[in-house]
C-alpha positions as CSV (number, residue, x, y, z in Angstrom):
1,X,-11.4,54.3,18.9
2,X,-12.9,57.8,20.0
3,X,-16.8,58.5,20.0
4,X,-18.8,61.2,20.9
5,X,-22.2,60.6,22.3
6,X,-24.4,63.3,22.9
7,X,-25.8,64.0,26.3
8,X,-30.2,63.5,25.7
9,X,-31.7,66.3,28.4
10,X,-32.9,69.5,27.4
11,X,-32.1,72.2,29.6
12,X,-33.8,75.6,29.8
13,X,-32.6,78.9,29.1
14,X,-31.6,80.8,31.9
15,X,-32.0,84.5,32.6
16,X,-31.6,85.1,35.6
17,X,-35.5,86.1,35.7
18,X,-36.4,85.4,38.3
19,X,-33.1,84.7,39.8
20,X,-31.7,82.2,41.6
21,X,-29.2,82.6,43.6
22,X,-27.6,78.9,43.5
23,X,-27.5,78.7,39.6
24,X,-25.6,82.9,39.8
25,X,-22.8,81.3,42.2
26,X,-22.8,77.9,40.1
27,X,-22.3,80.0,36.6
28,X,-20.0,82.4,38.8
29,X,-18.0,79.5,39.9
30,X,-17.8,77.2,36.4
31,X,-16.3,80.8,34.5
32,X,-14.2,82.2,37.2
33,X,-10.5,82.1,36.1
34,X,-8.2,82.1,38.8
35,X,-8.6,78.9,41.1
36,X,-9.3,81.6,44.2
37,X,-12.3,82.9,42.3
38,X,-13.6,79.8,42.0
39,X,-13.3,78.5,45.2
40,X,-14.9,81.5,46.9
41,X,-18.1,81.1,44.9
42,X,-18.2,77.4,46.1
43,X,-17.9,78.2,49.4
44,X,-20.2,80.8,49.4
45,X,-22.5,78.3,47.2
46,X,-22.1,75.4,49.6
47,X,-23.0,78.2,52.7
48,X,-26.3,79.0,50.9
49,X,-27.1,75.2,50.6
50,X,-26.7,74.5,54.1
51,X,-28.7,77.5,55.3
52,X,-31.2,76.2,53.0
53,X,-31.2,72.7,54.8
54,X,-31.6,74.2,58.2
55,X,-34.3,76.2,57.5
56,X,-36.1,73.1,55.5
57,X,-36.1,75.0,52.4
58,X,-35.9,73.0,49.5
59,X,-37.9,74.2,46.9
60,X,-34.8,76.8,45.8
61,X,-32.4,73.5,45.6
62,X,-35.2,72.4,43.5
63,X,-35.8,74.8,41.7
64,X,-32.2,75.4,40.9
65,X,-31.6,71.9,40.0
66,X,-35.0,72.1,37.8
67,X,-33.7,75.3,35.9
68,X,-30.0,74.6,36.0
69,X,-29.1,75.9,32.2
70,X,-26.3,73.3,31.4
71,X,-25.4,69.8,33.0
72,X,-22.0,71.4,34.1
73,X,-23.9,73.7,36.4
74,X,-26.5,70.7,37.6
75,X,-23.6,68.4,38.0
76,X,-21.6,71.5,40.3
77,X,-24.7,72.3,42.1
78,X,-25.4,68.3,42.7
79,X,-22.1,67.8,44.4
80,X,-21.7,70.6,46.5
81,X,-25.0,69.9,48.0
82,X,-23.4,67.0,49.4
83,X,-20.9,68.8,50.9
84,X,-23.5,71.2,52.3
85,X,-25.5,68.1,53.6
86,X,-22.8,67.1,55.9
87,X,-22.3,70.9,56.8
88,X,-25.7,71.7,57.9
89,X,-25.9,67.9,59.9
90,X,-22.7,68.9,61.7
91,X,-24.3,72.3,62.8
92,X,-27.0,70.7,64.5
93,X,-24.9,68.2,66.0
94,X,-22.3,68.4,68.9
95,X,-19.5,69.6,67.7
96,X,-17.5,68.2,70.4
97,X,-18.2,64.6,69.3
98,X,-16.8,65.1,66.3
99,X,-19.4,62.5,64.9
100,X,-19.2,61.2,61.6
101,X,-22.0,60.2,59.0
102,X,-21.7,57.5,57.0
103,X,-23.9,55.4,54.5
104,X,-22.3,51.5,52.7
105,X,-24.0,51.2,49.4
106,X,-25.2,47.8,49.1
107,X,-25.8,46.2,45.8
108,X,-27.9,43.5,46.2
109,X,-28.6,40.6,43.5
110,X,-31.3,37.9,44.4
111,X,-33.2,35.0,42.3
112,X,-35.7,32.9,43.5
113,X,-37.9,30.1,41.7
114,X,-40.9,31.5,43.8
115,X,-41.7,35.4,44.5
116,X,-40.5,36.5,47.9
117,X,-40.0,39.3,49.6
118,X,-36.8,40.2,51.5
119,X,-36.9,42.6,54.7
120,X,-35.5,45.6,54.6
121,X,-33.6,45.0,57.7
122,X,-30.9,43.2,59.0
123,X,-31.6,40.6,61.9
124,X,-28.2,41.0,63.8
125,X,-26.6,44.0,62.7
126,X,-24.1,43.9,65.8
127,X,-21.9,41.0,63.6
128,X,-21.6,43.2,60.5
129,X,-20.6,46.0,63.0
130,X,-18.3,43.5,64.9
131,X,-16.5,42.3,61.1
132,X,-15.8,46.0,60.3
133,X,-14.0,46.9,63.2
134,X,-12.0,42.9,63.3
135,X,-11.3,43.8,59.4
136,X,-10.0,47.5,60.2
137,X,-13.1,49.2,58.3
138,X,-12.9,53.1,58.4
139,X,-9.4,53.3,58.4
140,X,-9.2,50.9,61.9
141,X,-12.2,53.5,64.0
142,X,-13.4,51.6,67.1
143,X,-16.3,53.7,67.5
144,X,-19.0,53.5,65.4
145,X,-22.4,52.2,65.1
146,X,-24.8,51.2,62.1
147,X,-28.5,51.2,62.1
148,X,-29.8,47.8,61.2
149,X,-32.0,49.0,58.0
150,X,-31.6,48.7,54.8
151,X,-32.9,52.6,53.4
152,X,-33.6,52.9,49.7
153,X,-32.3,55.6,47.5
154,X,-35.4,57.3,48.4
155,X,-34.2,57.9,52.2
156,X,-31.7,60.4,50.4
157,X,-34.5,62.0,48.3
158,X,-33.9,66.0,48.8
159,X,-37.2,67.0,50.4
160,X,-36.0,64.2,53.1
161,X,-32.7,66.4,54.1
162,X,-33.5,68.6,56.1
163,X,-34.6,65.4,58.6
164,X,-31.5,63.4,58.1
165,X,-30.1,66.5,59.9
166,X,-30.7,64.8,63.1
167,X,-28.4,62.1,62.4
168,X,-25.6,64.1,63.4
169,X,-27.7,64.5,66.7
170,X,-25.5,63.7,70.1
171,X,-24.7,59.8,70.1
172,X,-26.4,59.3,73.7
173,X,-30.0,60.3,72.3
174,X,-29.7,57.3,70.0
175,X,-29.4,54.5,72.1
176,X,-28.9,51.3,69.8
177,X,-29.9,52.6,66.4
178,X,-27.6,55.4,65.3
179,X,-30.0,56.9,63.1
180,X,-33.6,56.8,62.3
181,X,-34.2,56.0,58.7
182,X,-37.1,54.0,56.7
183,X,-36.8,50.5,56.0
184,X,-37.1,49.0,52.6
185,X,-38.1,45.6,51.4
186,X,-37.2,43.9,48.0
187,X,-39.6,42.1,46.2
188,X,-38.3,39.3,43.8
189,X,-40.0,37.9,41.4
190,X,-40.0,34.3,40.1
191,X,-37.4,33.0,38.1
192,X,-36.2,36.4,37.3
193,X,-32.7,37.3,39.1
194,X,-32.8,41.1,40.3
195,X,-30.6,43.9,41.6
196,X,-31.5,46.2,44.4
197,X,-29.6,49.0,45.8
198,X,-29.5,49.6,49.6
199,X,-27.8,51.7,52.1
200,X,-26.3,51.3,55.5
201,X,-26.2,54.1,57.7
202,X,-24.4,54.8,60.5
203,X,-22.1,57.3,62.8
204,X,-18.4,57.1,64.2
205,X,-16.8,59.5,66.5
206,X,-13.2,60.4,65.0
207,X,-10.0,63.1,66.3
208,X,-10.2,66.2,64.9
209,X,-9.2,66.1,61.1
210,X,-9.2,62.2,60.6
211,X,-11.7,61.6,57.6
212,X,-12.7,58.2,57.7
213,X,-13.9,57.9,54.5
214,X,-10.6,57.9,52.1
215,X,-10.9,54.2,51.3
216,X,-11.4,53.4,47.5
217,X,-12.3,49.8,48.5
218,X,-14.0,47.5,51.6
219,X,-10.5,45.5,51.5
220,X,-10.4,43.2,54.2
221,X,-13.9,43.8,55.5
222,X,-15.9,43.4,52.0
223,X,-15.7,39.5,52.2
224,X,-17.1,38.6,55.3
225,X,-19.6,41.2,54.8
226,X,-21.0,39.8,52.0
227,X,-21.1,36.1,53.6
228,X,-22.8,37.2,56.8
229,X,-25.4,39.6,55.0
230,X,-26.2,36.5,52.8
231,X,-26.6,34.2,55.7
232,X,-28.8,36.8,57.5
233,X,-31.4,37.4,54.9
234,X,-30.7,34.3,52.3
235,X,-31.1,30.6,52.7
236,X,-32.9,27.8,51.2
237,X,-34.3,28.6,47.2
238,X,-33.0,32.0,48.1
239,X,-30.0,33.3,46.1
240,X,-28.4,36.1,47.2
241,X,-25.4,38.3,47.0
242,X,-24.5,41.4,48.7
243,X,-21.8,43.6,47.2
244,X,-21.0,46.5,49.6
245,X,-19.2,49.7,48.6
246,X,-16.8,51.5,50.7
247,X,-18.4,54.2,53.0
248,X,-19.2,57.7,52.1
249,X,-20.7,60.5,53.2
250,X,-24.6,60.1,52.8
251,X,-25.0,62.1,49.1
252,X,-22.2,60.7,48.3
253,X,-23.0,57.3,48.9
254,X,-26.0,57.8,46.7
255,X,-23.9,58.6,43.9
256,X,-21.5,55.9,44.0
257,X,-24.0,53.0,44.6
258,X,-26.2,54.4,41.9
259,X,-23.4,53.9,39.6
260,X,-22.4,50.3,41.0
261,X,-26.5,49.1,40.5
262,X,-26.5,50.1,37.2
263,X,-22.8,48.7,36.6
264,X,-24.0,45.3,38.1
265,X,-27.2,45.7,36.1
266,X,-25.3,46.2,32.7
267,X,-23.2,43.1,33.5
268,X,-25.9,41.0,34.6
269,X,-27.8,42.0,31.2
270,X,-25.0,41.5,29.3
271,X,-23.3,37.8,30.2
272,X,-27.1,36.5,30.0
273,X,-28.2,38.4,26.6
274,X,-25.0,37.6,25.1
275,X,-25.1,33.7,26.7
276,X,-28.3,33.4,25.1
277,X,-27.3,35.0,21.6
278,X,-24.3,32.7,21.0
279,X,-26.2,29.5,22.1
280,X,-28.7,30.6,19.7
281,X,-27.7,32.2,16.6
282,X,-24.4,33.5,17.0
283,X,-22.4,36.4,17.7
284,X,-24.8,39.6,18.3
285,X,-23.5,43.2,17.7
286,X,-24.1,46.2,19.5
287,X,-25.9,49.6,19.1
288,X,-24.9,52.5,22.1
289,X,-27.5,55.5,21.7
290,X,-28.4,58.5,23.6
291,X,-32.6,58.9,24.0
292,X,-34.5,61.8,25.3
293,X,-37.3,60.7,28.4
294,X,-39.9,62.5,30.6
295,X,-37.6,62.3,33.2
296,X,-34.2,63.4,31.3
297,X,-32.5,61.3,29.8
298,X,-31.1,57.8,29.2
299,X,-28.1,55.4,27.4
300,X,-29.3,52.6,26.0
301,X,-27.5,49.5,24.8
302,X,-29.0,47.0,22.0
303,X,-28.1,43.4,21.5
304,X,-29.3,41.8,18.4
305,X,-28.1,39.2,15.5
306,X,-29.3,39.2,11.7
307,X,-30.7,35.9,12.1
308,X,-32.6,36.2,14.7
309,X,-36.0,37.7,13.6
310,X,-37.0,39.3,17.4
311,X,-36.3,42.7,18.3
312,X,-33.1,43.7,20.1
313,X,-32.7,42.8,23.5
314,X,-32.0,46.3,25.4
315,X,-30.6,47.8,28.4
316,X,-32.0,51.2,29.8
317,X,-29.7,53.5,31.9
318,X,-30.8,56.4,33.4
319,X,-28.8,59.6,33.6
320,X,-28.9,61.2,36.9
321,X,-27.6,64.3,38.3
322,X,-24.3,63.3,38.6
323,X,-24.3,61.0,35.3
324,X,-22.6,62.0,31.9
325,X,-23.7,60.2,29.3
326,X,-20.3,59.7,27.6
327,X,-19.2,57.8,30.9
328,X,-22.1,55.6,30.5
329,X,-21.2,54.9,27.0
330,X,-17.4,54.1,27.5
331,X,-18.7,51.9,30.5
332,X,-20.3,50.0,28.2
333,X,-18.1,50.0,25.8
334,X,-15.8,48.5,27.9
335,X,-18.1,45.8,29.0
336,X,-18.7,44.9,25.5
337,X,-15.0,44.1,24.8
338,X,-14.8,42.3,27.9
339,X,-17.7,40.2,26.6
340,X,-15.5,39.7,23.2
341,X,-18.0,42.1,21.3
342,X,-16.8,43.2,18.5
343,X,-19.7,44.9,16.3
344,X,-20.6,48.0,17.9
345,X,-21.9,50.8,16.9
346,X,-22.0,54.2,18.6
347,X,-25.6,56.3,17.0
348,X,-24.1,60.3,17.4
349,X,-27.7,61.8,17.6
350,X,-30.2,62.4,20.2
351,X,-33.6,59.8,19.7
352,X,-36.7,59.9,21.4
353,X,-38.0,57.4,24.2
354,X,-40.3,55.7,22.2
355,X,-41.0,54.3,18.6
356,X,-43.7,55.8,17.0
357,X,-44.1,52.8,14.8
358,X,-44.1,50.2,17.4
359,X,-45.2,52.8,20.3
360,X,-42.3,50.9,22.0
361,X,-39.1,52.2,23.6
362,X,-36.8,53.0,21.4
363,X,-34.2,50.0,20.1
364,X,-31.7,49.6,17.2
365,X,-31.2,46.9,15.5
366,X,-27.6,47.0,14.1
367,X,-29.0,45.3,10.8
368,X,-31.4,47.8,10.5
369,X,-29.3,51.3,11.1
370,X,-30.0,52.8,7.8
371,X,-32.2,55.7,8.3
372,X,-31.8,56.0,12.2
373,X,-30.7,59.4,11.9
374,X,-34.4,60.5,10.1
375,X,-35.8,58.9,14.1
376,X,-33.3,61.7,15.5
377,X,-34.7,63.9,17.8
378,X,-34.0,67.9,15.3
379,X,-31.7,70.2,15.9
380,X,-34.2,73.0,16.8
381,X,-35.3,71.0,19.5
382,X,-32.3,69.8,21.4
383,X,-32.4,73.0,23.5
C-alpha cells in the first residue's frame, strides 16, 4: 500500500540576502541539468567546506545548515561536508602515508537490575584490533590501529571538526592511541534495558586508491567483536550487547549508526509494547504521524488497543540532517508487519509536539482518530 507522510520542519525562505555561499552552490548543484554541471558545483561546494574546516570556520556551515531553504539542499550540504571532512584531515596529514580515518558505530544495548555506569573505554582494545585483522576487517589491511574510547555522537559535533583534523596527523606522533577523542560513559538505569550509540575510531595506512571502507557488513569480524566487547565491559547482573557497524569515514559513520540506534530502538519498543499488548488485551493497532518540535522534526509511532483505557504507548524518532521522514515511516512500517501488525494507520498532516489538552507529547490513539486532522499543524504555517 503507498503513503505519503509529510516531512514536519519548517524551513525558511531563502534570498540570498545576505548570501551564503554554501546554500548558492547547493541550489546551483540540485537544478543543474547536465551531470557535468552538477558535479562541478559539488566540487567546488565540497572545496569551500574544507577551506572552511581549516581555517576553524564553522559558523558559515552553520549558518548554511540553519538557513538551508529545503531539506534537499540540507540533506546535499550535510553529505558533502563529510566528504570535505576527510578532505581537509588529509591536507593536514602526510600525504605520503596515505592514512586512513575510520570510526565503527557501535550500538550498544544494556539492562541492569541496579543503576550502573559503564566506562566509556575499552580495557584491552589490542584484542578487538587483533580480531579485525584475524577476521580480514577492512578489506584484509594489516595496518591499522583503534583508539580504545568509546566517543559519543557529540565527538562528531561540527564545531569539534576542525580538531578532529589532527587525526589524520603522521602515525609516529600518536604512539598507542591513534587519535585523541573524548571518552563517554553510559549510565543505565534500573530495570530499564537501554540503547547507546558509540564510536570507534581509528587510522590504517592503505596503497594509493584502495578504499577500505566498501564493506556493507562486519562479516567474519562482527561476531567475535561483539563477544569480546561484552566480556570486556559486561559481566555479572550486567547485560550487554554490542552490535558494531561496518567502518566508515568519520561523518559518515555518524549517519549510519544514528540510523542503526534508532532502528534497534524501534525494535526494542516494538517486541516489548506489542508483547505486553497481546498478553494483555489483545492485538493493538498502529498510528505513524509526522510532528513538528523545537528542534525539527520527528516520526512518531503509537501502539494502543480499544480496551485498554491508558494512552498509547509511543515511540519518538528524531529527524536529522540526513533523515527523510518517509524512510522513517516505511521503516516502521516494515517493522510493524514483521511484528504481524495489521491495523495501521498512516496520519498525512503535520501535528504539533505537544497536546494542548494533556500539555503532553503528542499521541494517537487509533480508536480515537476522528478529528485529528483539526490537531494539524495549518497550512499557512507549514513554511
Amino acid at each position: 500500500m503507498q503513503f505519503h507522510l509529510p516531512d514536519p520542519r519548517a524551513f525558511p525562505l531563502y534570498e540570498g540576502k545576505p548570501a551564503n555561499p554554501l546554500i548558492d552552490l547547493a541550489l546551483a548543484s540540485l537544478a543543474a541539468e547536465l551531470g557535468v554541471i552538477q558535479e562541478k558545483r559539488d566540487t567546488e561546494l565540497r572545496e569551500h567546506l574544507a577551506h572552511l574546516l581549516v581555517a576553524n570556520n564553522t559558523s558559515d556551515i552553520s549558518d548554511a545548515l540553519v538557513r538551508a531553504p529545503s531539506l534537499a539542499v540540507q540533506r546535499h550540504v550535510t553529505r558533502l561536508l563529510a566528504s570535505a571532512h576527510v578532505d581537509a584531515g588529509r591536507a593536514r596529514g602526510d600525504a605520503s602515508l596515505l592514512a586512513t580515518v575510520f570510526a565503527i558505530p557501535v550500538v550498544i544495548v544494556a539492562g541492569n537490575p541496579t543503576p550502573v555506569n559503564i566506562p566509556g573505554a575499552l580495557p584491552n582494545i589490542s584484542s578487538i584490533v587483533a580480531l579485525m585483522k584475524e577476521h580480514g576487517a577492512l578489506r584484509g589491511n594489516q595496518t591499522f590501529a583503534l583508539s580504545n574510547a568509546l566517543a559519543a555522537s557529540s565527538a562528531f559535533a561540527l564545531e569539534k571538526l576542525p580538531a578532529s583534523l589532527d587525526w589524520w596527523a603522521p602515525l609516529p606522533d600518536r604512539a598507542d592511541s591513534p587519535v585523541r577523542v573524548e571518552r563517554a560513559a553510559m549510565a543505565v538505569p534500573a530495570n530499564q534495558e537501554s540503547v547507546f550509540l558509540r564510536f570507534l575510531v581509528g587510522t590504517a595506512l592503505a596503497g594509493p586508491g584502495v578504499d577500505l571502507m566498501t564493506e556493507n557488513d562486519t562479516g567474519k569480524w562482527g561476531m567475535p567483536f561483539t563477544q569480546t566487547f561484552a566480556k570486556q565491559l559486561g559481566g555479572g547482573t550486567l547485560s550487554l550487547l554490542a552490535l558494531p557497524r561496518p567502518p566508515r569515514s568519520p561523518l559518515a559513520a555518524l549517519f549510519q549508526g544514528r540510523s542503526a540506534q534508532r532502528e534497534v530502538s524501534m525494535q526494542l519498543f516494538a517486541t516489548n509494547a506489542i508483547r505486553k499488548f497481546r498478553a494483555s488485551v489483545g492485538e493493538p493497532e498502529a498510528v505513524i504521524s509526522a510532528h513538528r518540535t523545537a528542534n525539527g522534526g520527528e516520526v512518531r509511532l503509537s501502539l494502543s488497543n480499544p480496551f485498554d483505557e491508558k494512552g498509547a504507548e509511543g515511540f519518538r524518532a528524531e529527524l536529522h540532517a540526513t533523515d527523510r521522514a518517509q524512510d522513517v515511516a516505511v521503516s516502521m512500517q516494515d517493522l510493524l508487519r514483521e511484528c504481524n501488525v495489521e491495523s495501521v494507520t498512516v496520519l498525512a498532516d503535520v501535528f504539533p509536539d505537544m497536546d494542548s489538552a494533556t500539555n503532553l507529547p503528542m499521541l494517537f490513539r487509533a480508536d480515537a482518530l476522528e478529528g485529528a486532522a483539526d490537531k494539524a499543524i495549518s497550512a499557512s504555517m507549514l513554511h
